[in-house]
KEKE-3310 file (N, C-alpha, C; in steps of 0.2 Angstrom, whole numbers, plus 5000, padded with zeros to 4 digits):
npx = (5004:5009:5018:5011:5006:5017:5020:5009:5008:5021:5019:5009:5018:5027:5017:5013:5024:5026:5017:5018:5032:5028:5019:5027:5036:5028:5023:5028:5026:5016:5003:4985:4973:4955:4943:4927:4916:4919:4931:4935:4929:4927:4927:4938:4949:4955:4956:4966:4976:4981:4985:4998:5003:5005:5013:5027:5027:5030:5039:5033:5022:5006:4993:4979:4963:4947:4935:4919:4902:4885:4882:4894:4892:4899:4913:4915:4913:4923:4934:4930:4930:4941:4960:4964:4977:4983:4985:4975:4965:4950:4947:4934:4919:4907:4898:4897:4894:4879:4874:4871:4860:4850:4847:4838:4847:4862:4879:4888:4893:4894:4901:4907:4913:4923:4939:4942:4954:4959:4950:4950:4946:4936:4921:4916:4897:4891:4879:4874:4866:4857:4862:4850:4839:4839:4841:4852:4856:4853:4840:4832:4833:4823:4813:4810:4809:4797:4787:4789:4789:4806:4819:4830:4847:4855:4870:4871:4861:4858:4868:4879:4876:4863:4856:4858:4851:4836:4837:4838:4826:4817:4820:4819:4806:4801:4797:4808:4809:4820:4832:4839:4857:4871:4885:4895:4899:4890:4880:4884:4885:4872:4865:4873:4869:4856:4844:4842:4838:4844:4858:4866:4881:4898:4910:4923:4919:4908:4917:4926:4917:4909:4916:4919:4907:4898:4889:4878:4885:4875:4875:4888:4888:4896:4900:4907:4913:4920:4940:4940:4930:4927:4917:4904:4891:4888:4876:4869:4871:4860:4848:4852:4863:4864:4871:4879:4890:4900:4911:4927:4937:4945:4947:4952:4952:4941:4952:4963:4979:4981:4994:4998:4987:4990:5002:4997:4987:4998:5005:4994:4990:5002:5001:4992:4999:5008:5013:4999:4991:4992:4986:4972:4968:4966:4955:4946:4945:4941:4952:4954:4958:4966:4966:4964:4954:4948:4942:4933:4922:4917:4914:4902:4895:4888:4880:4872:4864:4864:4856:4843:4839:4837:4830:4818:4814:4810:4819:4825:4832:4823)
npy = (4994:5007:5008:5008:5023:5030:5030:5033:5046:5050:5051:5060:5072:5073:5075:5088:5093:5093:5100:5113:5115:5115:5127:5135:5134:5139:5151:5140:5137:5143:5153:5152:5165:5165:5174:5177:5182:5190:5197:5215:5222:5232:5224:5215:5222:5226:5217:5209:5221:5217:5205:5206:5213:5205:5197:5200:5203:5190:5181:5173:5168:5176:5170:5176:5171:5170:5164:5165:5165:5160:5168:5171:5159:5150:5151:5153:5142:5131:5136:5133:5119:5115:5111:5115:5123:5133:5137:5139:5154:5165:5181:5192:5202:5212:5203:5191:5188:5190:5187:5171:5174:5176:5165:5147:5137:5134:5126:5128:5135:5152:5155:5145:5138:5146:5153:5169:5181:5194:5211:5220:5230:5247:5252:5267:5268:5272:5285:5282:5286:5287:5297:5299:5302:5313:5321:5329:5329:5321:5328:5329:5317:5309:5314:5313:5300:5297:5303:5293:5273:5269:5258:5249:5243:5230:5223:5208:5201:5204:5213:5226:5235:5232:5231:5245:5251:5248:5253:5266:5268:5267:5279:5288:5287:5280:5269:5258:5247:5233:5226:5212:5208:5200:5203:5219:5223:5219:5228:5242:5245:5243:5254:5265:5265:5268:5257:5256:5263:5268:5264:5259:5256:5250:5265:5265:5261:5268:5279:5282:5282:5291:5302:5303:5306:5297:5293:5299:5302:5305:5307:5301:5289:5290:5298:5310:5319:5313:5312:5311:5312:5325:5336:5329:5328:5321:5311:5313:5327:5331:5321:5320:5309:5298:5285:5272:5259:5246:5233:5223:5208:5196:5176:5161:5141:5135:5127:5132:5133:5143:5150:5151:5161:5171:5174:5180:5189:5198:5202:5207:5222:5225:5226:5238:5249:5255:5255:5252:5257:5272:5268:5266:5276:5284:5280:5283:5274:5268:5263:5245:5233:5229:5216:5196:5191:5205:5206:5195:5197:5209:5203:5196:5206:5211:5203:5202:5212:5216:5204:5206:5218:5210:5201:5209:5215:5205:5199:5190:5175:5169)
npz = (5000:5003:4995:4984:4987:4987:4972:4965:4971:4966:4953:4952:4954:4944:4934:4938:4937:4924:4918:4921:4915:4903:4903:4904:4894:4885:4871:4861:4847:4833:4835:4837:4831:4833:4824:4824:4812:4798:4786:4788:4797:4811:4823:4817:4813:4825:4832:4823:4825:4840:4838:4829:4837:4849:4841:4839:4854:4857:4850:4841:4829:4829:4822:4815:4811:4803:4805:4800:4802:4808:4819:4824:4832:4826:4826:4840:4844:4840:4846:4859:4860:4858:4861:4880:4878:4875:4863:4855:4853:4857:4848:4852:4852:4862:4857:4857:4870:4872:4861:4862:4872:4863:4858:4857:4858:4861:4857:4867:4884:4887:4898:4907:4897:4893:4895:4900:4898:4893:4893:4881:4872:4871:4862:4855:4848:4833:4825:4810:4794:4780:4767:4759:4765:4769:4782:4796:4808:4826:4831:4817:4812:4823:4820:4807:4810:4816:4808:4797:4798:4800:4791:4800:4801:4806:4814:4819:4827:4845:4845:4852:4843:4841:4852:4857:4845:4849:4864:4860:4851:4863:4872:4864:4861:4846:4834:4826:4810:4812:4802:4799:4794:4788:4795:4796:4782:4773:4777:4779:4764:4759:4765:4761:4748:4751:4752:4766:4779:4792:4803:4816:4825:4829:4830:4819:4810:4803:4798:4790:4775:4781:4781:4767:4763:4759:4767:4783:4798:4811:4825:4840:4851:4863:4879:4876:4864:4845:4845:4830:4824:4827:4825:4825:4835:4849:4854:4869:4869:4866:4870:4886:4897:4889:4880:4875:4868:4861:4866:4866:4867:4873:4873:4879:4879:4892:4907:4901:4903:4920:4920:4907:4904:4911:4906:4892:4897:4903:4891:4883:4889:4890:4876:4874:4882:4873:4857:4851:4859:4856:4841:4844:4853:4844:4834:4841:4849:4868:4879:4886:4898:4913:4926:4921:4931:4932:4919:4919:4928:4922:4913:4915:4923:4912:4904:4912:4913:4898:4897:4902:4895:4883:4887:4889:4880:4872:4860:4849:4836:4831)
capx = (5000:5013:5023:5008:5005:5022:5019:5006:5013:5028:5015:5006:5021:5028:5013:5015:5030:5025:5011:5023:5036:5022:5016:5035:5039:5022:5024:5033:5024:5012:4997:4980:4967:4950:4936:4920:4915:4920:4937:4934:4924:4928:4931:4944:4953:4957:4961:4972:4980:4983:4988:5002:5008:5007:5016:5034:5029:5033:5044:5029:5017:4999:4988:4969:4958:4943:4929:4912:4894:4879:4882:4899:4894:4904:4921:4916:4912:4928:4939:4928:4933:4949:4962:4966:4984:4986:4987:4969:4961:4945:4945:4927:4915:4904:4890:4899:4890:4874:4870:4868:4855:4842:4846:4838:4850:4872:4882:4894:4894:4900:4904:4909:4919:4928:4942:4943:4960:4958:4946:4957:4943:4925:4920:4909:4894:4889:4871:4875:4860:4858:4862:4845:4835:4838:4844:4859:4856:4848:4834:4829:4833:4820:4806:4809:4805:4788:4784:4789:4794:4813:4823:4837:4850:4859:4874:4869:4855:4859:4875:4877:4872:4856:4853:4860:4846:4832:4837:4837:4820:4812:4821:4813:4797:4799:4797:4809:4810:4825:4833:4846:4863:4878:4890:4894:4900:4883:4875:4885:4882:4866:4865:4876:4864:4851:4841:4842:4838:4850:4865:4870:4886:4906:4909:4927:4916:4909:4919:4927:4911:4907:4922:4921:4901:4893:4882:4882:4885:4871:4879:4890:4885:4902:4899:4911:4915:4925:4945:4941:4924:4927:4912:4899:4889:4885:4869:4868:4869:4853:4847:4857:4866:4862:4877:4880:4896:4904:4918:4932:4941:4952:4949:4955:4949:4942:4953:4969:4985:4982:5002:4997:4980:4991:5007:4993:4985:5000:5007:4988:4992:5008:4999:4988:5003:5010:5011:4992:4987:4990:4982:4965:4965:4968:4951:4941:4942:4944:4957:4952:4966:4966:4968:4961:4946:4942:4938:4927:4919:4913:4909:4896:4891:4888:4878:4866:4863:4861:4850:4840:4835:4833:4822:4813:4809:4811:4826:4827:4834:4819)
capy = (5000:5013:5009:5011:5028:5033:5029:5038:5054:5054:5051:5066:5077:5071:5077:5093:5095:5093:5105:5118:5116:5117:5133:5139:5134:5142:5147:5137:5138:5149:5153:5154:5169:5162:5178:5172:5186:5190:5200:5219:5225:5235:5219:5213:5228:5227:5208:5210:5223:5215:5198:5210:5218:5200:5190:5204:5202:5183:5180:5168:5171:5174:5169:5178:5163:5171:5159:5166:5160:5156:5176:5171:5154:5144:5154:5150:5135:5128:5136:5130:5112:5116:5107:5120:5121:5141:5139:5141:5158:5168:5187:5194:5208:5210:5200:5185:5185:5193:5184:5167:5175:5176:5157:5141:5132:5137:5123:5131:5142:5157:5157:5140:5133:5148:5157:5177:5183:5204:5216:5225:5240:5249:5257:5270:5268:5281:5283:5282:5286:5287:5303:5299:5304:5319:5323:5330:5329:5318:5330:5328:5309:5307:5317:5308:5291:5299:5304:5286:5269:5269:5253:5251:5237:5225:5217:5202:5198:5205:5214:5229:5240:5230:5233:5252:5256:5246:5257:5271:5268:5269:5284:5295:5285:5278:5263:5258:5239:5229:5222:5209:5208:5195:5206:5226:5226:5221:5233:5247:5243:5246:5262:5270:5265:5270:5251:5255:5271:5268:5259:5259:5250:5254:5273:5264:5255:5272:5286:5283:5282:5300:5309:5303:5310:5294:5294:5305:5301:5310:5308:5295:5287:5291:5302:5317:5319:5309:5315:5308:5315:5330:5341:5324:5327:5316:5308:5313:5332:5330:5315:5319:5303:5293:5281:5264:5254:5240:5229:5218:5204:5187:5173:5155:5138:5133:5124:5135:5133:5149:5153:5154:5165:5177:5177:5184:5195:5203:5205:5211:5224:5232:5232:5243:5256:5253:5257:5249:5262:5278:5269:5264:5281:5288:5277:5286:5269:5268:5254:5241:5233:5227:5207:5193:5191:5208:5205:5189:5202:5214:5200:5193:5211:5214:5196:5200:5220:5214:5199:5210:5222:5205:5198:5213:5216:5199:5198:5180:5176:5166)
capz = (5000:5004:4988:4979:4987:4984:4967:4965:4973:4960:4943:4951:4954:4937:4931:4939:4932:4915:4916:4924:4911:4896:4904:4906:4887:4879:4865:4857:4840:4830:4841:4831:4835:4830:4826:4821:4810:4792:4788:4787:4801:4817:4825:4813:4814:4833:4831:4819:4828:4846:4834:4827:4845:4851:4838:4842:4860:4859:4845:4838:4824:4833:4816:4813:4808:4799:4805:4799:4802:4815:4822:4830:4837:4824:4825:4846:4845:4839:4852:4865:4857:4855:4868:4882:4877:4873:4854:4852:4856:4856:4849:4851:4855:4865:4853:4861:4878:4870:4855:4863:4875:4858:4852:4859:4857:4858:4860:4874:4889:4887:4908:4910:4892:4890:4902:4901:4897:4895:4888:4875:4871:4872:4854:4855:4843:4831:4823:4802:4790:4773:4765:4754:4771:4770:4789:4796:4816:4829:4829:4810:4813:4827:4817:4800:4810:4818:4801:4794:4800:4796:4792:4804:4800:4814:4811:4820:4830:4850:4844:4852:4840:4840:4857:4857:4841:4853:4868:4857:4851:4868:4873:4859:4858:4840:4833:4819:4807:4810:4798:4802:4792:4792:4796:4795:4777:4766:4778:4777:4756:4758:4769:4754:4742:4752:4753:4774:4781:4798:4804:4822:4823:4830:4826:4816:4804:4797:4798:4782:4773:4785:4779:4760:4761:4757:4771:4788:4805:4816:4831:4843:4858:4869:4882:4874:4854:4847:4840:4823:4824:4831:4820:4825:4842:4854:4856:4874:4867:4864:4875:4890:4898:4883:4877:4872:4867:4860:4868:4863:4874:4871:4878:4879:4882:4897:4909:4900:4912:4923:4920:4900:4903:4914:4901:4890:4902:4901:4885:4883:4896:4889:4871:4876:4883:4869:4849:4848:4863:4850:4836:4846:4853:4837:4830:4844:4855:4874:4880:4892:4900:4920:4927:4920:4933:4932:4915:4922:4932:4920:4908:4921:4924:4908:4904:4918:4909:4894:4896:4904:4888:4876:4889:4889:4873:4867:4855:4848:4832:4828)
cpx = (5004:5019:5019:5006:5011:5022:5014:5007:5019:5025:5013:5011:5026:5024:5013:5018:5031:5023:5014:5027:5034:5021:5025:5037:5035:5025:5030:5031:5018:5003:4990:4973:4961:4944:4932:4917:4922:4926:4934:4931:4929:4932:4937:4949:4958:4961:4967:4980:4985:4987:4996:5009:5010:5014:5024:5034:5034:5036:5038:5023:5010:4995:4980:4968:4950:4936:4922:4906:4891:4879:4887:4896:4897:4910:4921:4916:4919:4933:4937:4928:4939:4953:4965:4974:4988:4987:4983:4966:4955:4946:4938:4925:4910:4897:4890:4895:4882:4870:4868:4861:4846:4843:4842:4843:4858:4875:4888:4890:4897:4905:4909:4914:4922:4932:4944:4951:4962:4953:4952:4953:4936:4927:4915:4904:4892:4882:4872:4869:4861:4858:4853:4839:4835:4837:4850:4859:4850:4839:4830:4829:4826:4813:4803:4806:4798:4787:4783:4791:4799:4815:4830:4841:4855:4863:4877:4865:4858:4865:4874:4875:4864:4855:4853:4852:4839:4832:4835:4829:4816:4813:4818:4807:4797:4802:4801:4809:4817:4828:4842:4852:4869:4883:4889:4895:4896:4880:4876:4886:4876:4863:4868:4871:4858:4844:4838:4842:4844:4856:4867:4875:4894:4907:4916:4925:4914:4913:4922:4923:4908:4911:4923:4912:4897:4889:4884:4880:4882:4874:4882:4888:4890:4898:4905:4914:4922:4932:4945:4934:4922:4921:4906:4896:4887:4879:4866:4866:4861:4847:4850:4857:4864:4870:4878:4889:4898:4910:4921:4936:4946:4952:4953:4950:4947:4950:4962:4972:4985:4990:4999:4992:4985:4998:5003:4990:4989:5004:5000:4988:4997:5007:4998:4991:5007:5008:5003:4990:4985:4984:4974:4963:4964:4961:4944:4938:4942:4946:4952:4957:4962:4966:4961:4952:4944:4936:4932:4924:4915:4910:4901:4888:4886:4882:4869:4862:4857:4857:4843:4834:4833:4826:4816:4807:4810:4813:4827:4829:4828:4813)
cpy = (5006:5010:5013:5019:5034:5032:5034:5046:5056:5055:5057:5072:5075:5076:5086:5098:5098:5100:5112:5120:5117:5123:5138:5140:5138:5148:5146:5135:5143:5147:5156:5158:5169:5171:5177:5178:5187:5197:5207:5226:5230:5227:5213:5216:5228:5223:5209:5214:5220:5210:5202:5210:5209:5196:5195:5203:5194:5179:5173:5172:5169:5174:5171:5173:5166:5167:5162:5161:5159:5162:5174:5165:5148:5147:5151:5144:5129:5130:5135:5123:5111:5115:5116:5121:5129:5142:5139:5148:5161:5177:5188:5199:5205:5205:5193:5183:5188:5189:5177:5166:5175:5171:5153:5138:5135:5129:5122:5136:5147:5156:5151:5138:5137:5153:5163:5179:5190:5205:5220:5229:5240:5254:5260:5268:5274:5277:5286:5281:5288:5293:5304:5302:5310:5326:5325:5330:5325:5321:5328:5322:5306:5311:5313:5301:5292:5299:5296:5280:5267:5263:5252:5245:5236:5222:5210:5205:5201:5209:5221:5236:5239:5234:5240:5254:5251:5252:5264:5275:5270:5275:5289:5292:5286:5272:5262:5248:5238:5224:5219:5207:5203:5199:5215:5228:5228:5226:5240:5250:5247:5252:5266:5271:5267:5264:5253:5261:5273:5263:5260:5256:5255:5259:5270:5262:5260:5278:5288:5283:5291:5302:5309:5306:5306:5290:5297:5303:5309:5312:5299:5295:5286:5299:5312:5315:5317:5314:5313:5308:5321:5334:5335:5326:5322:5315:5313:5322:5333:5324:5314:5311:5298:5291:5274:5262:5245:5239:5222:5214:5198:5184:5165:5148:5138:5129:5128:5135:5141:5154:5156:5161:5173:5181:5183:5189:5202:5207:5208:5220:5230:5232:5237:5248:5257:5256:5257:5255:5268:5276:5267:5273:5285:5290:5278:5280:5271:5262:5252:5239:5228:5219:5203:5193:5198:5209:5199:5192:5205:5212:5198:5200:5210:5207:5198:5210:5218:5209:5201:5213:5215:5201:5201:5214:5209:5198:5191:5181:5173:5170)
cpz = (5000:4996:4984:4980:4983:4977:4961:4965:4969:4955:4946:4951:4949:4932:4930:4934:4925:4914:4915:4916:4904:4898:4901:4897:4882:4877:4862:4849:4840:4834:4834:4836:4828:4830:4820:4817:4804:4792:4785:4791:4807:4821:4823:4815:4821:4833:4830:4822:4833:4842:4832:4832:4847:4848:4840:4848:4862:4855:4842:4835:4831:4825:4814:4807:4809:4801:4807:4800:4809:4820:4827:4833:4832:4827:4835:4848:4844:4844:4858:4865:4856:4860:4870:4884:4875:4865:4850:4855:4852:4854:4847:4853:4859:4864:4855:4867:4875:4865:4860:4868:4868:4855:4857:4860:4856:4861:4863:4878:4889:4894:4910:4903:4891:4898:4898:4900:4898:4892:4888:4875:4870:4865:4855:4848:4839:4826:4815:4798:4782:4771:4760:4761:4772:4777:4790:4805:4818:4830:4825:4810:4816:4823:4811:4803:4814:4812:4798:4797:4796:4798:4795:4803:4808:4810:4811:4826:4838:4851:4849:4850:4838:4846:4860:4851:4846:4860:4866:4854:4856:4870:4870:4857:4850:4840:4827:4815:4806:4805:4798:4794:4795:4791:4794:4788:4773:4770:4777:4767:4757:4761:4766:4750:4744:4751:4761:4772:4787:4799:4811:4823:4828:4827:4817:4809:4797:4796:4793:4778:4775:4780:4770:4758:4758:4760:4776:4794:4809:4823:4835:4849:4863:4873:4882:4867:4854:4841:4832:4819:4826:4829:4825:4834:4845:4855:4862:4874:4868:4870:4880:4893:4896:4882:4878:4868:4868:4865:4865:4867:4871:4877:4876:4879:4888:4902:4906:4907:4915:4923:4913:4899:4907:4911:4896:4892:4902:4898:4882:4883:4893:4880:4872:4879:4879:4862:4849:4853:4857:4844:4839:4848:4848:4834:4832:4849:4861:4877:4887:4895:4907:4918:4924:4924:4936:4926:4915:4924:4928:4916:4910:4921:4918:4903:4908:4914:4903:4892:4900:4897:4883:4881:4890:4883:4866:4861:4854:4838:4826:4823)
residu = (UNK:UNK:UNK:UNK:UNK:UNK:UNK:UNK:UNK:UNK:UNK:UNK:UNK:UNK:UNK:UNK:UNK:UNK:UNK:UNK:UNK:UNK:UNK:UNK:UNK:UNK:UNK:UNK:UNK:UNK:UNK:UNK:UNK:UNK:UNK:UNK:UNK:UNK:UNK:UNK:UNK:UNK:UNK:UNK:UNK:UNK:UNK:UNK:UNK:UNK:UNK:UNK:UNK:UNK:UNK:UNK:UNK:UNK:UNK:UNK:UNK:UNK:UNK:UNK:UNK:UNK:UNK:UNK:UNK:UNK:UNK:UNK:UNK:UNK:UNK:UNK:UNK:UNK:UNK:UNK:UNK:UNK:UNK:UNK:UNK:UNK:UNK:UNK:UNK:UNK:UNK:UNK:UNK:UNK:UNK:UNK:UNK:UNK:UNK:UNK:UNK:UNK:UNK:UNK:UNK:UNK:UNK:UNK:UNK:UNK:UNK:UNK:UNK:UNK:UNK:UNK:UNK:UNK:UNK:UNK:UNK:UNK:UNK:UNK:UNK:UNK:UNK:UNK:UNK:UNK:UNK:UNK:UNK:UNK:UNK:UNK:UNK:UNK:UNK:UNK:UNK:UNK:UNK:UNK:UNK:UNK:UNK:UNK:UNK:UNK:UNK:UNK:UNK:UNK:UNK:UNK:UNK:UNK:UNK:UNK:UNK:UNK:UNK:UNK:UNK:UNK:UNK:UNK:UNK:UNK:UNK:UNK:UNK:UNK:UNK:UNK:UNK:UNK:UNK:UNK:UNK:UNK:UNK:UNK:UNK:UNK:UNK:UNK:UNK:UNK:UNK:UNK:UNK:UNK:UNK:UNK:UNK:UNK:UNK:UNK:UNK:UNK:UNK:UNK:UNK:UNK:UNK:UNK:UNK:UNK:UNK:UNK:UNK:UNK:UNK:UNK:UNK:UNK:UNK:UNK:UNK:UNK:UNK:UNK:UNK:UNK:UNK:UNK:UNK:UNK:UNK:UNK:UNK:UNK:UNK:UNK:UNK:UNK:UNK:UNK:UNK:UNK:UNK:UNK:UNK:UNK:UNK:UNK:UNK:UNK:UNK:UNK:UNK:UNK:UNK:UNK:UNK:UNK:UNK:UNK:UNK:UNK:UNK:UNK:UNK:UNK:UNK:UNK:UNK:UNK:UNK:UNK:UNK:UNK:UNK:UNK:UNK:UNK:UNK:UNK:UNK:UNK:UNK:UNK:UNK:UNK:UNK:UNK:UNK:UNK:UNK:UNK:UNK:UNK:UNK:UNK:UNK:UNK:UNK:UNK:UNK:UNK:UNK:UNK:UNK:UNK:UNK:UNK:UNK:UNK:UNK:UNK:UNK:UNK:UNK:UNK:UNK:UNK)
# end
């Protein structure tokens, strides 16, 4: 019996050891950032970035892997499947804890398959309308949809731009028709062309589009004007302490070796004081940052918020 104890007690501190020394070695090859959304958007762009800051922080390629479809739960769904070994991660918005709130059916938990590593950043939203509208401020926005029901496009289904033109609705007592979009590209297509009347979405998405005068941003939903918008007022102008915003995070699998989840936390960490700082502030972002369970903390919050408004006003994808 005591052989086999001690037997026992050396496989598990063997084990240990191993685990340890996996943790110690990470990475040791090319790391893959999985986002579940099509390449071009707000969400890309950040990605992209951090993958960038990251691959020189740790002498290893970090890879964006493009995995579209099912509003962000395939692209989740595989690195919730994916051994927690640190070579599979999660970049996502906030439509990650939001969307699977309007399915029946997701095959993962957000709280329980996947581990929280940082939020990387908050994008204010802005309220983009078709130049054919014939509006130039929140005013004449909120009159034209009295006069008519205006078509508002979503990027997906509980994103927070849905939920931000939903709140927005109630505030000025108008009703507008949603009209859901797989991604922000076709939608902002259509809002050019004047198909869509609205667009609520990450300010990043239109601004180019604003400043080329091919449709016109009414106003952004940050609580002060943004450096890249300077001319554009704030929602709240008008609607005092009105605002809404996107967020962006990375996470891992479940069960990730708490050594690896907090290597990334804080290579995270010192992007964000970092080259990548200037160009987020640049883009009219605001950085996230802090420890891994603060960002489990705000996710949680933020879960319990916004499961709130979809179960209010019954947001399903169905």
């Amino acid at each position: 019996m005591k052989k086999l104890f001690i037997f026992v007690f050396c496989a598990a501190s063997l084990l240990t050891v191993a685990s340890n020394s996996l943790a110690q070695a990470w990475p040791d090859k090319p790391v893959k950032v999985v986002i579940p959304f099509p390449p071009g958007g707000t969400l890309d762009k950040i990605g992209r970035m951090l993958a960038e800051d990251l691959t020189k922080q740790f002498g290893q390629n970090f890879l964006v892997d493009n995995r579209a479809g099912g509003n962000g739960i395939i692209g989740g769904d595989i690195v919730a499947k994916s051994p927690a070994d640190g070579y599979t991660l999660l970049f996502n918005a906030s439509t990650f804890v939001t969307a699977p709130m309007t399915m029946k059916s997701v095959p993962y938990k957000v709280q329980t398959d996947f581990a929280p590593i940082s939020l990387v950043a908050f994008a204010p939203l802005s309220v983009a309308i078709t130049n054919k509208l014939g509006v130039s401020d929140v005013k004449g926005l909120v009159a034209a949809a009295k006069t008519k029901k205006l078509n508002f496009a979503v990027g997906s289904i509980g994103s927070a731009g849905h939920l931000c033109t939903v709140k927005l609705e109630d505030a000025f007592g108008v009703d507008v028709a949603i009209v859901p979009y797989r991604g922000t590209g076709p939608a902002f297509q259509d809002l050019i062309g004047g198909q869509i009347d609205g667009f609520i979405d990450p300010v990043l998405g239109s601004v180019q589009f604003h400043k080329a005068e091919r449709l016109k941003v009414v106003g952004v939903t940050s609580t002060k004007r943004l450096p890249n918008l300077p001319d554009v007022p704030t929602v709240s102008e008008t609607l005092p302490r009105f605002e809404c915003a996107s967020w962006y995070g990375l996470w891992a699998p479940a069960k990730t070796s708490g050594d690896v989840v907090s290597k990334l936390n804080a290579a995270v960490n010192k992007a964000l004081s970092g080259a990548m700082r200037e160009k987020l502030l640049a883009d009219g972002l605001v950085l996230g940052g802090g420890s891994s369970s603060d960002f489990a903390k705000f996710q949680a919050d933020d879960i319990a918020a916004s499961g709130k408004i979809i179960a209010d006003k019954k947001i399903s994808v169905e």
